[in-house]
N, C-alpha and C positions, 0 to 999 in steps of 0.2 A: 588592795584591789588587784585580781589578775587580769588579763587579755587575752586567757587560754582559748577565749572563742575562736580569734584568729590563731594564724599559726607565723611565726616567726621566723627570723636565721637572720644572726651576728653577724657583720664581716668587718674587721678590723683594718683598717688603710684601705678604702676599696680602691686604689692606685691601678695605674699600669694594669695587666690581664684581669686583676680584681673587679676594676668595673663591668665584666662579664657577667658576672654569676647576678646583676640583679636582673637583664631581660632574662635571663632561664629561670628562676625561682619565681619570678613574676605567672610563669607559663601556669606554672603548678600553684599559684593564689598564695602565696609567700610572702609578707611583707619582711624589707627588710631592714634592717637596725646599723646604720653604721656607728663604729670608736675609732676616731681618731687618736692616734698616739700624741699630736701636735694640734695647737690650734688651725695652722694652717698647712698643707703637703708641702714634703719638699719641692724645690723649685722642677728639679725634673722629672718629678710627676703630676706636677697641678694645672697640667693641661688635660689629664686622665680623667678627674674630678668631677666625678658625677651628683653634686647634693639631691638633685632633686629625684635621683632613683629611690629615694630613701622616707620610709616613713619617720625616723629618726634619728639627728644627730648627736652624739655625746663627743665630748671633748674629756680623754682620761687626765686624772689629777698627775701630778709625776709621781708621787709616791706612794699612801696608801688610797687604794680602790675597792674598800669596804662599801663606802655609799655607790659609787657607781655599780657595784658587783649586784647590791641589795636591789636597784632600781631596773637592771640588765633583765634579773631573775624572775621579776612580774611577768616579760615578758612570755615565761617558761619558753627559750629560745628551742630549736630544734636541732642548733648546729653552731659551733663559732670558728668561724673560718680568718685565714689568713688571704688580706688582698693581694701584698706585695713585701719587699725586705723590709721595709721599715714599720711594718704593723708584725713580724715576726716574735719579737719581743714580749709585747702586752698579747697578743691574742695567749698566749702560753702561759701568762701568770694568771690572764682570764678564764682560762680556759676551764679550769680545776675546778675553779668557782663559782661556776654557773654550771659544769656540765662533767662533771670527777668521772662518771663513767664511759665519756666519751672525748676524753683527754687523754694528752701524751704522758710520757713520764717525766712528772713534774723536775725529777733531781739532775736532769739532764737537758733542763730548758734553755739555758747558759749556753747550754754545746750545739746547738740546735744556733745557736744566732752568730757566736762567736769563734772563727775557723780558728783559733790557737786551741780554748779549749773541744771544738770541734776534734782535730786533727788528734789529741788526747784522750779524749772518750773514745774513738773509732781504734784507735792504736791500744788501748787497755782490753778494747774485745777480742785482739786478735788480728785487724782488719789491714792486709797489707797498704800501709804508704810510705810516702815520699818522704826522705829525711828534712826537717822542718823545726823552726825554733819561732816562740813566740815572747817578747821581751821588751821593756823599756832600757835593757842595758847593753851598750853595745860591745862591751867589753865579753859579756857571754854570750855573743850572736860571733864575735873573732875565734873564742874558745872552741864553741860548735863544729865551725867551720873545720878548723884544722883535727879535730875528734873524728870528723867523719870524712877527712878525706877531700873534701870538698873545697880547698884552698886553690886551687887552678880550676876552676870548673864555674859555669855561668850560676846563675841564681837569680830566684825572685824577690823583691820585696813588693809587700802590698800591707793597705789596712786592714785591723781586722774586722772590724764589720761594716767592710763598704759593698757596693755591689753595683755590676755591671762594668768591670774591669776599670772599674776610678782607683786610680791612683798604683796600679797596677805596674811594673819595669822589671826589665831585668837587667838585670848588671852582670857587665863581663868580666873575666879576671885582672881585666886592665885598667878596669873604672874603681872608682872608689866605691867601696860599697858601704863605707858611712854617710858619705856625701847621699846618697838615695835613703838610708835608714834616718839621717835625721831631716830628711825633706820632709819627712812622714809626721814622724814623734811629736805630737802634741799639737797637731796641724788639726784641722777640722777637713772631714770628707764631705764629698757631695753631697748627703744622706743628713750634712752639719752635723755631725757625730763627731769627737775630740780623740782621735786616735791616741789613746794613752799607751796603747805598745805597736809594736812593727811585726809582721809575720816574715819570715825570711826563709823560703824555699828550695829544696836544688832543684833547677829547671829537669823537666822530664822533656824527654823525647819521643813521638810516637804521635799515634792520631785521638784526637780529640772527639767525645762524643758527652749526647748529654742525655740524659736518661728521665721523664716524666712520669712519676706516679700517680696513684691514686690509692689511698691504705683505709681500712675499717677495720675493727676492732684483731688489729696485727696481722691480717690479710693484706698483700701489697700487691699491687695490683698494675702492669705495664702498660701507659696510654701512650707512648711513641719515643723512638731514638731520632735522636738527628747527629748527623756527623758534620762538623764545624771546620770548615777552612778558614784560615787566620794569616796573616800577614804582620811579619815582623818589621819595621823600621828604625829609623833613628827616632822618631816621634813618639814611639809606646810599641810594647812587646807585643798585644792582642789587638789589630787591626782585624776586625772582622772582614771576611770577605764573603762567604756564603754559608748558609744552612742549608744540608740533603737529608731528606728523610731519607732514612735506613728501612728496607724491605724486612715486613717480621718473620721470610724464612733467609736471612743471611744468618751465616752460622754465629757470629757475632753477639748477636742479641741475647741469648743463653748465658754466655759467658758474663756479658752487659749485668743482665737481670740477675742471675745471682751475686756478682758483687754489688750490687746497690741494695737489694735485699739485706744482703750482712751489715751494711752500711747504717738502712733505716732501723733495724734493728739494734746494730751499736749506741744508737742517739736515742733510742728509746720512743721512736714515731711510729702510734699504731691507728694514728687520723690522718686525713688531709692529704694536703695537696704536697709532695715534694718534687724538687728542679735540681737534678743530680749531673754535677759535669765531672767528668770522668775519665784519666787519659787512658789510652791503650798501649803498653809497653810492651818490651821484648823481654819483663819480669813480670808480665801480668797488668790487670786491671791498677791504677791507684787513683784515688777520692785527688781529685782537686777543690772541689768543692760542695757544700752542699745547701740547700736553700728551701725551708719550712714554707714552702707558697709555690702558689700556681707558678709555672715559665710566665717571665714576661714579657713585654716588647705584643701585647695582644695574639701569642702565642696558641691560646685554644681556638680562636674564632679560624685559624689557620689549617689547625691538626684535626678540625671537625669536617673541612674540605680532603685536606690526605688523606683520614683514617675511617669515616663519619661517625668519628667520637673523640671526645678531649676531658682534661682533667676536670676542667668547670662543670661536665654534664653529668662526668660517672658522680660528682660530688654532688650535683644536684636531684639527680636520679635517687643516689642510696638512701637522703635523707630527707626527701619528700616523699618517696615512694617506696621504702625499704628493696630497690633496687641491687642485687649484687651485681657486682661488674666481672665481667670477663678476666682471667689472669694478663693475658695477652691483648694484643691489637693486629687488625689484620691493613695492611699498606693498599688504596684504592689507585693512588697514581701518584705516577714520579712525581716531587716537587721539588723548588727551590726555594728559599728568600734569597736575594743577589741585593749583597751589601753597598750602597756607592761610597766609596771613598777617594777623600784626597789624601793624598801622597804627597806633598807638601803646600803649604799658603798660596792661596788661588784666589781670583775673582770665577764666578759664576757666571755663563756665559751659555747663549743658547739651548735656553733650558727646553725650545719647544721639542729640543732630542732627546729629554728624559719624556715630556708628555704623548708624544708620539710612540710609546713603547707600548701602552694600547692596543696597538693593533698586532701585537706578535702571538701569535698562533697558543703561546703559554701563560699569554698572560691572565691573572689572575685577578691583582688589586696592585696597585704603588701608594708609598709615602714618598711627597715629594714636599723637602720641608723648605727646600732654600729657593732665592728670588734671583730673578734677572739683575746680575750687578752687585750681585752679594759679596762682601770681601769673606773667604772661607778660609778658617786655617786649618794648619796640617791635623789629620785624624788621631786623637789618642786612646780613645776612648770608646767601649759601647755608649755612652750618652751621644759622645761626638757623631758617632755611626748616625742614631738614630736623629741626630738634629740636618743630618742630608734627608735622611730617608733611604728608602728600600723598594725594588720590584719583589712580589710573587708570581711563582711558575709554575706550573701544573700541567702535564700530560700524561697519557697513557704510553708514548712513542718517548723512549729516555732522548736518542738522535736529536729528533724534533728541541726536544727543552733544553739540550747541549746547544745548540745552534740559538737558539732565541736567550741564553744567557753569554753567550760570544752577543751578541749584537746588544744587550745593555750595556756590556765593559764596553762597546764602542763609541754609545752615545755615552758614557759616562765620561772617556779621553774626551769627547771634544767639549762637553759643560766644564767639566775640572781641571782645564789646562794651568799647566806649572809653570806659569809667566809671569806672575806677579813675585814682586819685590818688599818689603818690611813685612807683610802679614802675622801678624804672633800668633 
């Protein structure tokens, strides 16, 4: 039996930004197909979980996905997309299989999900990074170290396939840096994934930026920069503090765009959606990371107010409507996300001064997740970040959106006061 009548599109986790793409495909009379990797999302996405956008659910087998591939294929899909990290995986062994001509390069799927062998394929192309070891042994993570110099000097450990800065530190040359490697080793990440190795990085210096695609048949294509301010504590290395959309004539972007080009390229991604962070050195561009799926944290419905366009549309566009998309994006007005964070264990207090931010001249939309009386601990985390919440900013006048993100850091001092006592 087919269903060619209609017309289809896959999306794998539709999680986090994923649950996007079904009102737009919807637009264009698209039904669409979710796979589950799990029977149920992880816990910090399954508030995201949209079943009933979905003309159908599938639940993948863990191993072989013959039958499911066989029963996907009726639907002759028009596209199989990635919702979020944890659908990165199977959309890419699916991908082949339902759709060989509008898939990645299968022998490079692994690197695509996995930053050890990530950082490995990128470095075999050629592609300047960051010296980096991926290992369950810690005896050649000490070796490393002193090989490259890096024996007094900070460094990261992280999982290798977590995502949203879980599990994420860095260690100084005075801390142990086994003590953080085996915190990790064979620990389960947020995502419940069993970290069977530790990635251990030398900290970079510079500014942080993160780079959004949109690729078709090896065309890559720039839906927006955002430059990322961050906040180091005793709590965790990557405290968010804000996202600025970057102007598409700063001279930056150029530079930006063709290293994530060599990049997507290096991983062999000539589909989809990719979420490229990126630091900015005083040796150039190096890959921190890279991510087979839309930006998340609801990312596009954001970038389609900054730019009036995002990864979810150009993806929607090309494969409902053989749409090419623009190389470029052009910036419509300043924005911000303004991250809330605590800076140590707090009760929540006075929240009607986060609700009251409403009325600031930039304001856009807020996630306001915590309650009146909430015991809140210190922030380690993107998950952490996203479980306060967030204001967006948007003007034309940059002054203007300076001054109204000074006045969220103020209502966020007096809700997140540092006056409580035991909070873990």
């Amino acid at each position: 039996m087919t269903r060619a009548i209609e017309r289809y599109a896959v999306i794998v986790d539709p999680y986090s930004s994923g649950n996007q793409f079904a009102k737009e495909f919807a637009r264009e009379g698209v039904r669409l197909v979710a796979v589950l990797s799990c029977a149920e999302p992880p816990e910090v996405y399954a508030a995201s979980y949209r079943p009933q956008d979905f003309f159908k659910v599938y639940v993948a087998p863990a191993a072989d996905l013959k039958a499911l591939a066989d029963e996907l294929r009726d639907y002759s899909p028009i596209c199989v997309l990635t919702g979020c990290e944890s659908g990165v995986e199977l959309a890419e062994r699916l991908a082949p299989m339902l759709l060989p001509q509008a898939a990645n390069a299968p022998g490079l799927a692994l690197a695509r999900r996995d930053k050890g062998l990530m950082a490995a394929a990128a470095s075999a192309a050629g592609v300047p990074m960051m010296k980096q070891i991926c290992t369950n042994d810690f005896a050649s993570v000490e070796r490393w170290r002193v090989d490259n110099g890096l024996a007094h000097r900070h460094l990261v450990v992280k999982p290798p396939k977590s995502a949203s800065t879980d599990g994420v530190s860095k260690v100084s040359p005075d801390e142990s840096l086994q003590v953080a490697f085996t915190r990790l080793l064979d620990k389960p990440n947020r995502l419940g994934i069993i970290n069977d190795r530790v990635l251990v990085q030398e900290y970079l210096a510079g500014t942080e930026y993160v780079v959004d695609t949109f690729s078709y048949a090896g065309v890559h294509t720039l839906c927006s920069v955002c430059k990322y301010t961050k906040l180091a504590n005793a709590h965790g290395m990557a405290i968010y503090d804000r996202m600025e959309w970057v102007s598409h004539d700063d001279p930056i972007i150029q530079t930006l765009a063709d290293y994530a080009e060599r990049v997507l390229d290096a991983l062999g991604i000539a589909w989809g959606n990719s979420h490229i962070e990126i630091m900015q050195t005083t040796d150039g561009p190096r890959l921190i990371e890279l991510g087979a799926r839309p930006h998340g944290g609801g990312h596009p419905a954001l970038c389609l107010i900054a730019t009036g366009d995002s990864q979810v549309h150009r993806a929607v566009r090309y494969f409902t409507q053989g749409v090419t998309p623009p190389k470029r994006f052009t910036l419509l007005k300043h924005m911000n996300v303004v991250f809330f964070r605590a800076l140590a264990p707090c009760i929540a207090r006075n929240l009607e001064k986060l609700h009251a931010l409403g009325a600031l001249r930039s304001y856009v939309d807020a996630s306001i997740q915590v309650k009146e009386g909430q015991a809140v601990p210190a922030t380690r985390d993107l998950f952490a970040t996203l479980a306060l919440g967030f204001v967006v900013l948007a003007n034309d006048d940059p002054q203007q959106l300076a001054k109204d993100v000074e006045a969220v850091r103020q209502a966020e001092a007096e809700v997140f006061q540092q006056d409580m006592q035991g909070v873990a």
